[in-house]
C-alpha positions in Angstrom: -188.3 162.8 197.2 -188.0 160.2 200.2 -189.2 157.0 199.6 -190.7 155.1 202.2 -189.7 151.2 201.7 -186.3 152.2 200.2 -183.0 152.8 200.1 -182.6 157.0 200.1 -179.3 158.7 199.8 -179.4 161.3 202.5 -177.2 164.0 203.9 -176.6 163.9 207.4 -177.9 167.3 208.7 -177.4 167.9 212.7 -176.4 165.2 215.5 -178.0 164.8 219.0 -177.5 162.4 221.6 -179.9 160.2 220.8 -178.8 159.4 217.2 -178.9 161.9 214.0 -181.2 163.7 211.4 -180.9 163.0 207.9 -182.5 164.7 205.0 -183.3 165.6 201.3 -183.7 169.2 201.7 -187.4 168.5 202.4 -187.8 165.7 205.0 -185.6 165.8 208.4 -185.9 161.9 209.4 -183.8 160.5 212.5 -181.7 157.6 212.8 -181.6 156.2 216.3 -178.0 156.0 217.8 -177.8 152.7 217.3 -177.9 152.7 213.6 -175.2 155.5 212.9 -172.4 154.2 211.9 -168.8 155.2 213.7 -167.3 158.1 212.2 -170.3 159.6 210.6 -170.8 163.4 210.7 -172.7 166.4 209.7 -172.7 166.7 205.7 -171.6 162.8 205.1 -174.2 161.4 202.4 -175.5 157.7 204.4 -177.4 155.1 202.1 -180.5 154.3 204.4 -183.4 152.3 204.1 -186.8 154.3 205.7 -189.8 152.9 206.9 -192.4 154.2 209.5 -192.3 153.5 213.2 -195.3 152.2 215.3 -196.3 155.2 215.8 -196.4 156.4 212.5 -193.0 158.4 212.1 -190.3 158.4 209.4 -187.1 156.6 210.6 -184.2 155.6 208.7 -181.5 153.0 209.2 -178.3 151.4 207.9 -180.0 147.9 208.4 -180.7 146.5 205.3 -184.3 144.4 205.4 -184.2 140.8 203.3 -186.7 142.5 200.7 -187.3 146.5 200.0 -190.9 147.7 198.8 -191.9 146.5 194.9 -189.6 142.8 195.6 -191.1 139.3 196.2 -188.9 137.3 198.8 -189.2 134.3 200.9 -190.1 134.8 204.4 -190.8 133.2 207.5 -193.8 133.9 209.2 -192.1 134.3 212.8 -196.0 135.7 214.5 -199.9 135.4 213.9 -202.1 137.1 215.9 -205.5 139.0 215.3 -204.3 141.3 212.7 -202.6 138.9 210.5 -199.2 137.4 210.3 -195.8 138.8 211.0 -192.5 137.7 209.0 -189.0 138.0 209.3 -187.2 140.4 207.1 -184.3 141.2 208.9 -186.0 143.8 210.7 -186.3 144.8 214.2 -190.0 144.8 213.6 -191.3 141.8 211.5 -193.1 142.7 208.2 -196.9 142.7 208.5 -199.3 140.3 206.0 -202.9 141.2 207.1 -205.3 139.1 206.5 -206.9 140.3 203.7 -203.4 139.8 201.8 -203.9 136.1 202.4 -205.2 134.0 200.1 -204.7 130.9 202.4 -203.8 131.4 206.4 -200.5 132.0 206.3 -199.2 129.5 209.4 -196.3 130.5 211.9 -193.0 128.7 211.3 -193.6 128.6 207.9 -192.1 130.4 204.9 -194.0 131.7 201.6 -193.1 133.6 198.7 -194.5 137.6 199.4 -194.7 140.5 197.8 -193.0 143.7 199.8 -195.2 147.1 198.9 -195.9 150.4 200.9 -199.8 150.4 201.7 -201.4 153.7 200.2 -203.5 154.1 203.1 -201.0 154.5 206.2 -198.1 154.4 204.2 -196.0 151.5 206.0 -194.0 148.7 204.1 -196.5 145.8 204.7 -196.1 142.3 202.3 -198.9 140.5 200.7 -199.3 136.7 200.0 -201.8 137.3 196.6 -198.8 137.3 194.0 -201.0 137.5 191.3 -202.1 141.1 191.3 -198.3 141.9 191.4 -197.1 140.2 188.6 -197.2 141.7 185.3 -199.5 139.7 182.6 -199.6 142.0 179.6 -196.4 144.0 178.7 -194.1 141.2 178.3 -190.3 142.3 177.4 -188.8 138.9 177.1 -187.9 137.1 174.2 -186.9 133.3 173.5 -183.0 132.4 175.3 -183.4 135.4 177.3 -181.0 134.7 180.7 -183.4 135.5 183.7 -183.4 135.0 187.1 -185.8 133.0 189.2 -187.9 132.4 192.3 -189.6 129.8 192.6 -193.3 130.7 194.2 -195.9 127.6 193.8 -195.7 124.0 192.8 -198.4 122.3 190.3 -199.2 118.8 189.0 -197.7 120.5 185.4 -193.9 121.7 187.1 -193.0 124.8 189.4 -194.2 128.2 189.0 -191.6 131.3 189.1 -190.9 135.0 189.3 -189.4 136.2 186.6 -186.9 138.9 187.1 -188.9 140.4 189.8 -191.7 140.8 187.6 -193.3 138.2 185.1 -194.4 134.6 186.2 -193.9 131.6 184.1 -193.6 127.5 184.6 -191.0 125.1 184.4 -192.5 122.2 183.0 -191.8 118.9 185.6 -190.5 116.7 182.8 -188.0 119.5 182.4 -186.5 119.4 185.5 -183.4 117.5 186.4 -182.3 118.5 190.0 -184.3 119.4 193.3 -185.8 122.9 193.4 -188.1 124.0 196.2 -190.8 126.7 196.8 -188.1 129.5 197.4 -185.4 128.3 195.6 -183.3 131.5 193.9 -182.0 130.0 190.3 -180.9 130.9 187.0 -183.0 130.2 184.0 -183.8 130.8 180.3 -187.1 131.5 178.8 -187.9 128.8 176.2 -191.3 130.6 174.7 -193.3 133.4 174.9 -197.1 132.0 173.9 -199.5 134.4 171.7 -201.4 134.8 175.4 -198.5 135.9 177.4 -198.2 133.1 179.5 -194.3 132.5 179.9 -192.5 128.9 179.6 -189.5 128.3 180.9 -186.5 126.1 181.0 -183.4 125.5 183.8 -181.2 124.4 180.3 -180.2 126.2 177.5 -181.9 125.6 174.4 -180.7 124.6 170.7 -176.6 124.0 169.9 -176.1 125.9 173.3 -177.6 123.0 175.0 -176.5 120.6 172.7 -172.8 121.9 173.5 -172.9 122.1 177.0 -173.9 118.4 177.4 -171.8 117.3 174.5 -168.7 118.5 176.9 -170.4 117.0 180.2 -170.3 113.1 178.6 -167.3 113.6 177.4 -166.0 114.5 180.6 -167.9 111.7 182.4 -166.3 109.0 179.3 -162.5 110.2 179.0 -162.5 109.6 183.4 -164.5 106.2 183.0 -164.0 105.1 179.3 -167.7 104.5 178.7 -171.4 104.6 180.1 -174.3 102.3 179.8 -176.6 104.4 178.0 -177.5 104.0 174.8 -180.7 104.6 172.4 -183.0 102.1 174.3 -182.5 103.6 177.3 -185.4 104.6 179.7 -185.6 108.2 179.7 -185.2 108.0 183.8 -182.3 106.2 183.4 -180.4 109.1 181.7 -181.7 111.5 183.9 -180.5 109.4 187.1 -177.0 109.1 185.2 -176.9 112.7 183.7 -179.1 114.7 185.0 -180.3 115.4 181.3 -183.4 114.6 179.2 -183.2 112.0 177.0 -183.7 114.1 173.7 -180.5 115.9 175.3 -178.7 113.0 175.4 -179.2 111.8 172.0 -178.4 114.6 170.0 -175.0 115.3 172.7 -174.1 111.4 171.6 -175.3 111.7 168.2 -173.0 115.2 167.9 -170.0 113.6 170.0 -170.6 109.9 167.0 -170.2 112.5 164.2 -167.1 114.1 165.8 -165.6 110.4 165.5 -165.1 110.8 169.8 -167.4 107.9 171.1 -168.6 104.7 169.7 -171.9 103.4 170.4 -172.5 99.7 171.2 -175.4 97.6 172.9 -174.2 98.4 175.8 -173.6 102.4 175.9 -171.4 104.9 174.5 -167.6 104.2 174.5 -164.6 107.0 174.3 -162.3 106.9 171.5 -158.9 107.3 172.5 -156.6 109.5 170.5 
């Protein structure tokens, strides 16, 4: 069955001069000349993405769009006219957001975080701005330390909401966070909890001895180049994260693991290596 929005495998069935016809064996859908690649012929199996025309027909192509039907991506809105705003997906034909998919007027120049989806009524790949009625709240198949991947949609006064895996949202608490991320931003994360009411929290650092671990080896790699850093218990909390990057409950069990280890020595005035 062709899906519209998609990437289809079809077989090429007939060539004309104006491009070639592709099909499953129930749909014949054209590629325009300019899309076939060199050395294509009749019976070759293409990987094509489809989507309608302006006028409403199937067409497929080797051009492969920023984000496919049932994805969020971040888009710039290239247009807006009466019927809504248009975006950039690596299309010919910019991706439509009508109106009534925009919570706030989406504003040209600008890039947001959209949904991609095939509209049941005419059947085209059109994107919506209202993330919320995409995003899966109840049937939640992550657990604490779970890798995931991230795009980061909306910024509160509590951190940085994401998408997770292309399908949940949670937050990354701003206390949490130790480098730059913007609306956008693409990044790695781990899920910290799960609450009883399916609301997500996340984290950009591993958690427990993992953690623990990785900074453990990231001070020691910052003391055995400069023989010692002015950190130490007292320490402001910004402080260590302007040095490290790190949170300052990070930084005391790393030091405290590294003191027990018998590689650092602490002092008034910070953590020293011990040479061997």
């Amino acid at each position: 069955m062709i899906q519209v929005g998609r990437y289809n495998e079809l077989k090429v069935l007939k060539e004309m001069d104006f491009g070639i016809y592709l099909g499953d064996g129930i749909h014949e859908i054209l590629m325009p000349l300019k899309w076939v690649p060199a050395g294509t012929k009749v019976d070759d199996i293409l990987d094509v993405f489809v989507f309608r025309d302006s006028e409403g027909r199937l067409i497929c192509t080797t051009v492969k769009p920023y984000a496919i039907a049932g994805e969020f991506a971040f888009l710039e809105v290239q247009q807006v006219n009466n019927i809504g705003a248009f975006l950039d997906w690596g299309m010919e034909k910019n991706l439509l957001v009508p109106f009534r998919e925009q919570p706030n007027k989406l504003q040209e120049g600008k890039s947001y975080v959209v949904y991609v989806y095939v509209d049941e009524e005419t059947d085209r790949v059109i994107a919506s701005a209202k993330l919320n009625k995409f995003i899966e709240h109840e049937d939640i198949d992550l657990v604490e330390g779970d890798i995931v991947e991230l795009l980061i949609y909306s910024e509160t006064d509590k951190g940085f909401n994401a998408i997770i895996n292309n399908t949940y949202s949670g937050l990354i608490y701003r206390n949490e966070i130790f480098d730059k991320i913007r609306i956008g931003d693409k990044i790695k994360g781990y899920v910290k909890q799960v609450r009883e009411d399916n609301k997500i929290d996340l984290s950009l650092q591993k958690s427990g001895y993992e953690l623990v671990d990785d900074v453990k080896w990231k001070i020691l790699n910052i003391l055995k180049e400069k023989g010692s850093i002015p950190l130490h218990d007292g320490s402001s909390p910004e402080e260590i994260k302007a040095m490290l990057q790190i949170s300052k409950k990070a930084f005391k069990k790393a030091v405290g693991a590294l003191y027990k280890e018998q590689q650092v020595k602490l002092t008034d005035k910070g953590v020293e290596y011990i040479k061997r």
